[in-house]
C-alpha positions in Angstrom: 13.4 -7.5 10.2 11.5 -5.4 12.5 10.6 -7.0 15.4 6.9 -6.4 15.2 6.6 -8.5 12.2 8.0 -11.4 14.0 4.7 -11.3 16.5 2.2 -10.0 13.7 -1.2 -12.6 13.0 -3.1 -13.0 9.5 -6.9 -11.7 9.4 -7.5 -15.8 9.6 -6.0 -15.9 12.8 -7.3 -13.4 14.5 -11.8 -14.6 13.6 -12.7 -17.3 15.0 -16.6 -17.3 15.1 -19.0 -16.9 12.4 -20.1 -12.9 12.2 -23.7 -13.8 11.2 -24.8 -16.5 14.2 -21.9 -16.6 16.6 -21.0 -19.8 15.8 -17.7 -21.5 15.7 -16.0 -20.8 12.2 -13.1 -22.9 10.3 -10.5 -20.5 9.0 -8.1 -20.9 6.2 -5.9 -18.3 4.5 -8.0 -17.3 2.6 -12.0 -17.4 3.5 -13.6 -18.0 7.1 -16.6 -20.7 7.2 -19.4 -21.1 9.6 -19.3 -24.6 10.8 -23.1 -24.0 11.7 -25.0 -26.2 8.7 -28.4 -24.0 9.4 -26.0 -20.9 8.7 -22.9 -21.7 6.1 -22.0 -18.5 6.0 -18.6 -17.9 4.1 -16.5 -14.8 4.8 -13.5 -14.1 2.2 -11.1 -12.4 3.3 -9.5 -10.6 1.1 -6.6 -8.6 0.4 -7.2 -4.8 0.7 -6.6 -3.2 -2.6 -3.6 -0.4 -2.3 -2.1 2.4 -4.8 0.9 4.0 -5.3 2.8 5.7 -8.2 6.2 6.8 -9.4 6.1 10.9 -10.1 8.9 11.2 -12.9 10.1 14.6 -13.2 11.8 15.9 -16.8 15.2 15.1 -15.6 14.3 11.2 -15.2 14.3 11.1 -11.3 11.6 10.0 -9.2 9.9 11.0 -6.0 10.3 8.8 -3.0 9.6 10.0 0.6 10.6 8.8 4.0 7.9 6.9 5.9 6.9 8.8 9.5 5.3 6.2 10.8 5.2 2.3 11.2 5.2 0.0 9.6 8.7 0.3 8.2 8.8 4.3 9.6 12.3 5.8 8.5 12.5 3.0 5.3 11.5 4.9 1.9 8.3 4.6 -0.1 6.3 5.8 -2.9 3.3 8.2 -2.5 0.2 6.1 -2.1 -2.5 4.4 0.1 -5.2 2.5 0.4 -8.1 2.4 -1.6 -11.8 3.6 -0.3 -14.9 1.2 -0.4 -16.2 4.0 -2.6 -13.0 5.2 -5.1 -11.7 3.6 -8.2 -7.5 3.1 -8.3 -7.0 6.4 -10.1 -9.4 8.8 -7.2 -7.6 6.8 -4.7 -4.4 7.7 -5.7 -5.4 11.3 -6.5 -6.8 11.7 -2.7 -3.7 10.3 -1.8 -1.1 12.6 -3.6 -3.0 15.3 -2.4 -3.3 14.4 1.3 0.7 13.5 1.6 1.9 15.8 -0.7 -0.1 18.7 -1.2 -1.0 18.0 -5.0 -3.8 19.6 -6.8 -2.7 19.2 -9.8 -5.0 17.1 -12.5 -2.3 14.0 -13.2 -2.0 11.5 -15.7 -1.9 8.1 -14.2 -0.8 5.3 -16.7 -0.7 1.4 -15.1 2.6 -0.1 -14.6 2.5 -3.3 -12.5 0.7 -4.7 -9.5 1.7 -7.2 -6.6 0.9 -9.2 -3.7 2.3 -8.0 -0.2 2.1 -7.9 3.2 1.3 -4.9 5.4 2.1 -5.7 9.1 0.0 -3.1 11.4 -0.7 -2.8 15.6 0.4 -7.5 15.4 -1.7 -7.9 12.3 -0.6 -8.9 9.2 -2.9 -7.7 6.6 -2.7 -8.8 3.0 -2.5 -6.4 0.1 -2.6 -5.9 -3.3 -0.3 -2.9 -4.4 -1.5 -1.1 -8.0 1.2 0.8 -9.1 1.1 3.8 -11.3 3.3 6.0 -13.4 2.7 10.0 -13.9 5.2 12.4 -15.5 5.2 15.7 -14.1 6.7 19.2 -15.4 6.5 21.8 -13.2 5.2 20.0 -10.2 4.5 22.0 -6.8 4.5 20.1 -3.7 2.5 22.3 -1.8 2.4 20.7 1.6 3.8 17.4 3.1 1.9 15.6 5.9 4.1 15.4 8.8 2.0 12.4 10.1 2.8 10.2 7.1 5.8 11.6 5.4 9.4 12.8 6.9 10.9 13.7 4.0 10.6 14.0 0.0 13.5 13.6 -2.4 14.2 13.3 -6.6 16.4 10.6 -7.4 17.7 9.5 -10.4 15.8 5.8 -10.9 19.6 4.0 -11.5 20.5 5.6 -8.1 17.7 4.4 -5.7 18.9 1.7 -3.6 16.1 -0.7 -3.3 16.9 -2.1 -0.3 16.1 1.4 1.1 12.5 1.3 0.2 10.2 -0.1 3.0 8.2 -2.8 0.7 8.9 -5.8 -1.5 5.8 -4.4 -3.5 8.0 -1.2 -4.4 11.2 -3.1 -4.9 9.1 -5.1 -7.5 7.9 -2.1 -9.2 11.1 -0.2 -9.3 12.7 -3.0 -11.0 9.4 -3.3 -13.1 10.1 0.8 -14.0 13.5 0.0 -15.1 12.3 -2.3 -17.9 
């Protein structure tokens, strides 16, 4: 395990004051809670909602690409991100195809699975809930790749992906959900 994960705090850990009065707050996992009875105010804090998808090409393979930069940098992944405040899953993950990978194309996005995971980021370790799509693609054209996010791009049969090569339980989950 990376050893940045080993020193990484939850949200929970990190607040400890009410954002409203400046009070002392009680934190659980989960939700942060002014301890001022005038105030009460109650924070959630929840997990930030994530996409990514599984491009299947006509010969059964799928596209995974080499993460630039931490967390897990070198470790493979699935095109995705996190969602905006203002998208739905499916805009999300089109602004994200098309940022990493150049994509313009219109795609089909059918639901596959979701999951629970951790993102560890700069000591913080943010919870997240991964939506994970499928879209089939033809004649795909990856027009650019973002050298910031991605290293490098490769088609691989689905039987040959080694899943402890890709960088999150959330895709390991997935992939094995895929191969149902």
């Amino acid at each position: 395990m990376q050893d940045f994960l080993m020193n990484s705090k939850s949200p929970s850990e990190l607040y400890h004051y009410c954002s409203v009065c400046g009070s002392d707050a009680v934190n659980d996992s989960s939700k942060l809670s002014c301890t001022n009875g005038d105030c009460a105010t109650v924070i959630y804090l929840n997990p930030s909602p994530s996409v990514q998808v599984f491009l299947i090409n006509r010969s059964n393979q799928i596209l995974i690409v080499k993460r630039a930069k931490d967390p897990m940098k070198g470790l493979y992944d699935l095109p995705g991100g996190f969602v905006d405040g203002d998208e739905s899953f499916e805009s999300a993950l089109s602004r994200e195809v098309h940022e990493e990978l150049g994509i313009s194309d219109q795609l089909e996005y059918k639901y596959l699975c979701s999951a629970p995971d951790k993102y560890y980021y700069k000591g913080i370790n943010l919870d997240v809930v991964v939506v994970t799509f499928i879209a089939r693609v033809s004649d795909i054209v990856i027009e650019k790749i973002d050298k910031n996010e991605i290293s490098d791009i490769k088609w691989i049969d689905i039987d040959k992906v080694e899943i402890d090569t890709l960088a999150f339980e959330n895709s390991r989950y997935a992939l094995t959900q895929l191969k149902k």
